[in-house]
C-alpha positions in Angstrom: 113.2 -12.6 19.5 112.6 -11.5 15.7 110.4 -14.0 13.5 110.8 -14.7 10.0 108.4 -11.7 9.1 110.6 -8.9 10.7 108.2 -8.8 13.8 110.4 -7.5 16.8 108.8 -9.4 20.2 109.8 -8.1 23.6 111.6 -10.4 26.1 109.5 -12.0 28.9 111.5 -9.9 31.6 109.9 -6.8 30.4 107.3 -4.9 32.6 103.5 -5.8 31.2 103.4 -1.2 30.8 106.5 -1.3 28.8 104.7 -4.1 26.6 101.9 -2.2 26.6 103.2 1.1 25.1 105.1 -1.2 23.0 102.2 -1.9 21.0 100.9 1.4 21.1 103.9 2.6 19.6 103.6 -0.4 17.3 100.5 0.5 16.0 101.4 4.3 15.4 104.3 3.6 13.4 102.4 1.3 11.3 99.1 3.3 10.9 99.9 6.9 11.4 103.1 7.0 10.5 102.8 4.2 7.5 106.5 3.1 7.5 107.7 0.5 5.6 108.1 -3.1 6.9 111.8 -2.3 7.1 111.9 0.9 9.2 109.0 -0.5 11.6 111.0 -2.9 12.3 114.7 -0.9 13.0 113.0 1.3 15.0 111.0 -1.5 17.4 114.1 -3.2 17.4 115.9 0.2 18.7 112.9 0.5 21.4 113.3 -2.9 22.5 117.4 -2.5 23.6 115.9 0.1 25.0 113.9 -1.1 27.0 116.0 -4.1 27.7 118.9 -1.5 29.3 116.1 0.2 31.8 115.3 -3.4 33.0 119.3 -3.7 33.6 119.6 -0.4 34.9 116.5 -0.2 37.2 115.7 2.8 35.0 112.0 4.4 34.7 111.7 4.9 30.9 109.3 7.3 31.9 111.0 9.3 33.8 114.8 9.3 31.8 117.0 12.4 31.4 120.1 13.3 29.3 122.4 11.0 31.5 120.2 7.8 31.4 120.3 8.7 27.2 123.9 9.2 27.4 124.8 6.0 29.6 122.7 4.0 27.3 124.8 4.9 24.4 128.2 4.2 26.2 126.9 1.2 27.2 125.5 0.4 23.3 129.3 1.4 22.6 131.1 -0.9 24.8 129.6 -3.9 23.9 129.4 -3.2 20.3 131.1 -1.0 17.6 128.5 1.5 16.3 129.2 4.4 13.9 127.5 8.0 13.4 125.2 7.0 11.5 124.0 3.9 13.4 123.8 6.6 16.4 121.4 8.9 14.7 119.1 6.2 13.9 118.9 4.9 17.2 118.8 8.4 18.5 116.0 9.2 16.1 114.2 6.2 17.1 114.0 7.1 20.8 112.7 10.6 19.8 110.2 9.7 17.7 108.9 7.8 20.9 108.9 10.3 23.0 107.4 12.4 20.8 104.9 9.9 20.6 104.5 9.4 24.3 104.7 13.4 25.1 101.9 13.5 22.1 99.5 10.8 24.2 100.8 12.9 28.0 102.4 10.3 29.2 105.1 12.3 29.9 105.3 16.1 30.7 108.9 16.8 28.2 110.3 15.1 25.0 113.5 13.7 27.1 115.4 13.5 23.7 115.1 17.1 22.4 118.0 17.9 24.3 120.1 15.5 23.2 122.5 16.1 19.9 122.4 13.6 17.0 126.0 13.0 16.1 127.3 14.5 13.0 127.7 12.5 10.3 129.3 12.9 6.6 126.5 11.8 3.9 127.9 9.3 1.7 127.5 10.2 -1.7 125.2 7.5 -4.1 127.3 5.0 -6.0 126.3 4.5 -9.6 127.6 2.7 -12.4 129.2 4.1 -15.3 127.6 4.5 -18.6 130.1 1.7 -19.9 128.8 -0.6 -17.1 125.3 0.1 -16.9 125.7 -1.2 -20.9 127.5 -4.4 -20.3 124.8 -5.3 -17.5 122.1 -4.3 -19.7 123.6 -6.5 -22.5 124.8 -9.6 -20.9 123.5 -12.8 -22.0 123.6 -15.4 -18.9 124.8 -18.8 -21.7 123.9 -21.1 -18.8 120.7 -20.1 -17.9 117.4 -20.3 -20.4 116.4 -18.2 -22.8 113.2 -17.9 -21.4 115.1 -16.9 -17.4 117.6 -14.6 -19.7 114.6 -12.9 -21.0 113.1 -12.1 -17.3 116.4 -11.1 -16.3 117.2 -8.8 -19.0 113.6 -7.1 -18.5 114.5 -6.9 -14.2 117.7 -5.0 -15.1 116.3 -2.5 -18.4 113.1 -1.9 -15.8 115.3 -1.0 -12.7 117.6 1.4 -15.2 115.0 2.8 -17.3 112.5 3.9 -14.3 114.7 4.4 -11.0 112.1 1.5 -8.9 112.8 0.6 -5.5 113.3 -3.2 -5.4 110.1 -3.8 -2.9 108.4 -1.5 -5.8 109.7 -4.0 -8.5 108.5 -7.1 -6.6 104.9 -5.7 -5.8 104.5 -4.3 -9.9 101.5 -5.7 -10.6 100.4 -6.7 -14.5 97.2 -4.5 -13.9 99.0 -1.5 -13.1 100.7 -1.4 -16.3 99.4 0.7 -19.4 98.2 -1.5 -22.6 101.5 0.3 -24.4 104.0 -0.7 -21.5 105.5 2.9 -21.4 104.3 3.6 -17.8 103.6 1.9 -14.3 101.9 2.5 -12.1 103.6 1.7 -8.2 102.8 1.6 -4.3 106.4 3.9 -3.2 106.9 4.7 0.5 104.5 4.9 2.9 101.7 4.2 0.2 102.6 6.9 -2.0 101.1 6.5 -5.5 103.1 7.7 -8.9 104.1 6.6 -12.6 107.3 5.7 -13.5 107.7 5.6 -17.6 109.4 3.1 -19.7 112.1 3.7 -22.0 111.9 2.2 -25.5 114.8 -0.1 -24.8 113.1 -1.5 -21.6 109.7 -1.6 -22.6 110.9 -4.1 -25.8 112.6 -6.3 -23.5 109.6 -6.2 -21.0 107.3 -7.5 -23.7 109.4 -10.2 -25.0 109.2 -11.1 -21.1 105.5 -11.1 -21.0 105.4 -13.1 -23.9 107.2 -15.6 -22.6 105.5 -15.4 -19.5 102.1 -16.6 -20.8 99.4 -16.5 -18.7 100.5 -17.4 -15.5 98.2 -16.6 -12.3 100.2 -14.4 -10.2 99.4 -10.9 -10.9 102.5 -9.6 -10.1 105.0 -8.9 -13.1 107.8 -10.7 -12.7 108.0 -14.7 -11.4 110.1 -17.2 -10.0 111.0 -20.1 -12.0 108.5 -21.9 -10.3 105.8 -19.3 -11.3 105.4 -17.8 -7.9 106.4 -14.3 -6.8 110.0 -12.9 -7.5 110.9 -11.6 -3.6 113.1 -8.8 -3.3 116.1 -11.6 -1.9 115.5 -13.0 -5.5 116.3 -9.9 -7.2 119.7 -9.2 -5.5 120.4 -13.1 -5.9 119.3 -12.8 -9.7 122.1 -9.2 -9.8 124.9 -10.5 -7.7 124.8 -13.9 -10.0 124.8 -11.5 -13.1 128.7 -9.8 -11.1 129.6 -13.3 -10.2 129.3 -14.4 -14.1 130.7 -11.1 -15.7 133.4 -10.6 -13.6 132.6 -7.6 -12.6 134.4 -6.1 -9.4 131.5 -3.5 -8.4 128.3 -4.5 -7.0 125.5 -4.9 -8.8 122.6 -3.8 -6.5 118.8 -2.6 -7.1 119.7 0.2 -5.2 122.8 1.3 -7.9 120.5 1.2 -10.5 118.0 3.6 -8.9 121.4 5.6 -8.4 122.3 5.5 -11.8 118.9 6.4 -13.0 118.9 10.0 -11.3 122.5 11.0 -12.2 122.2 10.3 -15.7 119.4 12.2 -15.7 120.8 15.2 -13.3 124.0 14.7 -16.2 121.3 15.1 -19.0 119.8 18.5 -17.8 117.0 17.2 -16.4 115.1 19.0 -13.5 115.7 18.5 -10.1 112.1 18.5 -9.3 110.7 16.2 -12.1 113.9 13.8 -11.0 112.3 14.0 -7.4 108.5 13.1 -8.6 110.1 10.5 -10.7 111.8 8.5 -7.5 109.2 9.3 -5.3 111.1 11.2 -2.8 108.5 13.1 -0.3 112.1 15.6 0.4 113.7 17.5 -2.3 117.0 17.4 -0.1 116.6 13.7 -0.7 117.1 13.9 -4.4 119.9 16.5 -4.2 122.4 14.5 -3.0 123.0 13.3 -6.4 124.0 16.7 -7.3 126.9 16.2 -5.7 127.7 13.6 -8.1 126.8 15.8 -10.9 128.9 18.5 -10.3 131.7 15.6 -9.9 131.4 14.7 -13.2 131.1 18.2 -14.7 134.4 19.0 -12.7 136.1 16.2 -14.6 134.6 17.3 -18.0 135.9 20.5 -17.2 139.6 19.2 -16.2 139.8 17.2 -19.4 138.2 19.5 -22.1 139.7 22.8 -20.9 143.2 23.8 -22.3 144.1 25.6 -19.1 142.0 23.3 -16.4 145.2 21.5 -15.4 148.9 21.6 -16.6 
């Protein structure tokens, strides 16, 4: 059963040790390991199929090998299409269990180790051209109030201009802001600190938000229409209204803007390691991939400038 607040409970059939080192496991991921809501819960949900197939099976989680691993998957499979990547994740999951398990010698090997993560092709980021990025920066909702045009226009100009996660927008607090509004200070993954700056363009339609936004209690930066906190459901309600009006046929997502962000900077010359700091990746191999769309649009500069690129 999962509750409202993404908390993954085991079924009542489960042994009282594998609830046990259920919470154990709980606990690691959410105070060593600092994961996100989101990923806590994927990989408790992951454990508990888990552990829901060893109570079908009459399997030991203790005691698994490669086969137990591998029948688990086929039977994952055959009620259910799953694709690579889906595999690695739940693959994953179960290792970094077992790791945690072999860490507290509970069990003499990591079972896992020698199993094989499917291979899977990395998708490249999806951004928005520079012709699209301006006609969702510019659009003027004629429905809505000037005052919920103002906020929206400030969401979109702050998720372009600064490359935010959309929990990161939702939890910006008022306080964390500098008196100029160029920079904010957020909370990234795993409780990772860092400033983002704000672009001229942003930080005028941010203050023509706060104006309008008065003194309202809630410390965080951007509101409901009922004054409360903005939720991250909100946000991509707030974007895919803003497609729905314009017409547009691609998605307008947080995540695309945070996209768009890094390869117009990448396209600008900008350093692969300052582009990292700036989206708060822990992995520089997480900020490369949008090198790859980089190069993509260098190729096609190249094609169409060059006399002899193409005949």
């Amino acid at each position: 059963m999962v509750t409202s607040n993404l908390e993954v409970q085991l079924p009542a059939h489960v042994s009282s040790e594998m609830s046990e080192y259920f919470k154990m496991y709980r606990t690691y991921l959410k105070i060593e390991k600092n994961y996100s809501e989101h990923t806590l819960f994927a990989y408790l949900r992951d454990l508990k199929f888990f552990f829901e197939f060893c109570v079908k099976e009459e399997i030991d989680f203790l005691s698994i090998d490669v086969l137990d691993i591998r029948a688990y998957f086929a039977d994952l499979k055959a009620n259910k299409k799953l694709d690579k990547r889906t595999q690695s994740r739940k693959l994953s999951s179960l290792r970094t269990f077992y790791k945690f398990l072999f860490r507290e010698e509970k069990i003499a090997a990591n079972p896992i180790l020698s199993v094989s993560f499917p291979r899977t092709k990395k998708k490249l980021p999806k951004n928005f051209t520079p012709i699209e990025t301006e006609d969702i920066l510019e659009y003027n909702h004629e429905e809505k109030s000037s005052s919920l045009n103002r906020r929206d226009k400030a969401i979109v100009e702050i998720l372009y201009s600064t490359g935010l996660r959309v929990f990161e927008l939702v939890n910006a607090k008022l306080g964390d802001l500098n008196e100029e509004l160029t920079s904010l200070k957020v909370m990234g993954k795993r409780r990772k600190e860092r400033f983002v700056f704000i672009g001229d363009e942003a930080r005028s339609a941010l203050k023509d938000y706060l104006d309008e936004r008065g003194n309202a209690k809630a410390e965080e930066i951007f509101l409901n229409q009922r004054g409360g906190k903005l939720t991250t459901r909100g946000i991509r309600y707030i974007l895919s209204e803003r497609r729905s009006v314009m017409g547009m046929e691609k998605a307008i997502t947080p995540h695309k803007f945070r996209h768009t962000f890094a390869t117009d900077l990448l396209n600008a010359g900008a350093d692969i390691r300052a582009v990292q700091e700036l989206l708060g990746h822990s992995s520089l191999s997480s900020t490369q991939v949008y090198l790859s769309v980089s190069r993509d649009r260098l190729k096609e500069v190249y094609r169409n400038a060059h006399p002899h690129a193409k005949k």
